[in-house]
VMD Tcl script that draws the C-alpha trace (Angstrom):
set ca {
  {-40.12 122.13 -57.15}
  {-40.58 120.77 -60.77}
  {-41.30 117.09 -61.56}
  {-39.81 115.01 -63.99}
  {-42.43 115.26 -66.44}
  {-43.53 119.17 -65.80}
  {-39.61 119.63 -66.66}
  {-40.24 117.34 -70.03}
  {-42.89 119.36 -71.09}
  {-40.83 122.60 -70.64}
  {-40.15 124.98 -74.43}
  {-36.45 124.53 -74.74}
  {-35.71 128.15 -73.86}
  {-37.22 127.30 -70.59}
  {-35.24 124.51 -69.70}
  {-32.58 126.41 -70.15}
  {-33.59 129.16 -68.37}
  {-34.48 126.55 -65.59}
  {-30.96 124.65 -65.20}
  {-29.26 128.10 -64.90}
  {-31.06 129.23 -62.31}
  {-32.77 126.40 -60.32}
  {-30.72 123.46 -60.47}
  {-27.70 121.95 -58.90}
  {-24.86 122.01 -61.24}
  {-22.66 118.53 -60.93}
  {-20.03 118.68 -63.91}
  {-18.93 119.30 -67.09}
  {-17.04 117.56 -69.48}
  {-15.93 117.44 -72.94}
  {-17.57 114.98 -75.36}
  {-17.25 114.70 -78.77}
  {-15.31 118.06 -78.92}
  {-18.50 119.24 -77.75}
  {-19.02 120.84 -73.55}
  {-21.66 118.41 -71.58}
  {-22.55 119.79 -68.00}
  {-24.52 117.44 -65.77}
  {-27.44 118.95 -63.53}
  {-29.16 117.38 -60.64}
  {-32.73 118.84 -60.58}
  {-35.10 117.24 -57.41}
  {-35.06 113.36 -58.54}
  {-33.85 113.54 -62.29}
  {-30.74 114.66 -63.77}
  {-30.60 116.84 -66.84}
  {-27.30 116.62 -69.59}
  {-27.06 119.77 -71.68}
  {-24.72 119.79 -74.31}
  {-23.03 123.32 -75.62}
  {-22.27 123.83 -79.28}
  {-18.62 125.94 -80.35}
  {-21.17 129.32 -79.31}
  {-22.21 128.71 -76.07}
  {-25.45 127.89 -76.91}
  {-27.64 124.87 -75.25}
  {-28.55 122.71 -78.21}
  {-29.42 119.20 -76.34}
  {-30.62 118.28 -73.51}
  {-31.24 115.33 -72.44}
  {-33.27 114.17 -69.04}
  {-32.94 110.97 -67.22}
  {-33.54 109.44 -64.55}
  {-31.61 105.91 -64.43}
  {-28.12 105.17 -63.16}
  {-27.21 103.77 -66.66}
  {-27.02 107.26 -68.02}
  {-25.69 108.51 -65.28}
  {-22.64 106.29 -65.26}
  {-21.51 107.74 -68.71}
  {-20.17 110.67 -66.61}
  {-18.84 108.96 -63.93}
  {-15.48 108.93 -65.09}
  {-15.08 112.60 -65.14}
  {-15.58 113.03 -61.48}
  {-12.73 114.35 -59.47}
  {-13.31 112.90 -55.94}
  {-10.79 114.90 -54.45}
  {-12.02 117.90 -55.84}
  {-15.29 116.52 -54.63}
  {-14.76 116.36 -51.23}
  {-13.53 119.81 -50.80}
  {-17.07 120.71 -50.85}
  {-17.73 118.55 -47.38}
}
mol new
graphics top color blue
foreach p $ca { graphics top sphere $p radius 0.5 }
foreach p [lrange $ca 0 end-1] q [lrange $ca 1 end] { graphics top cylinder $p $q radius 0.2 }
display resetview
């Protein structure tokens, strides 16, 4: 399990590396015609942003609900709850 700041001190490449394989993927979204995808990793979450080429150029970690509610509006409940 990483921590908050052992994931802050992470090279990019490693981060990315990380979120593919490690954390728990929550959503993705378009913003500002660029993809965002929202990752829950132990007691932070982690927004990665996608350029037109696939490639990771942001990411962003938090840890407050104010972030968080940025992407609350692209939640589908319903498709939510097919996973319980």
């Amino acid at each position: 399990m990483i921590s908050y700041f052992q994931f802050l001190l992470l090279p990019h490449r490693e981060k990315e590396q990380y979120l593919q394989e490690k954390a728990q993927f929550l959503l993705s979204h378009t913003k500002n015609n660029k993809e965002v995808k929202l990752y829950l990793v132990n007691s932070f979450f982690v927004e990665a942003s996608y350029n037109e080429h696939f490639n990771m150029n942001e990411i962003v970690v938090f840890k407050g609900l104010d972030k968080l509610q940025e992407h609350t509006e692209h939640i589908d409940l319903i498709q939510l709850t097919d996973h319980f």
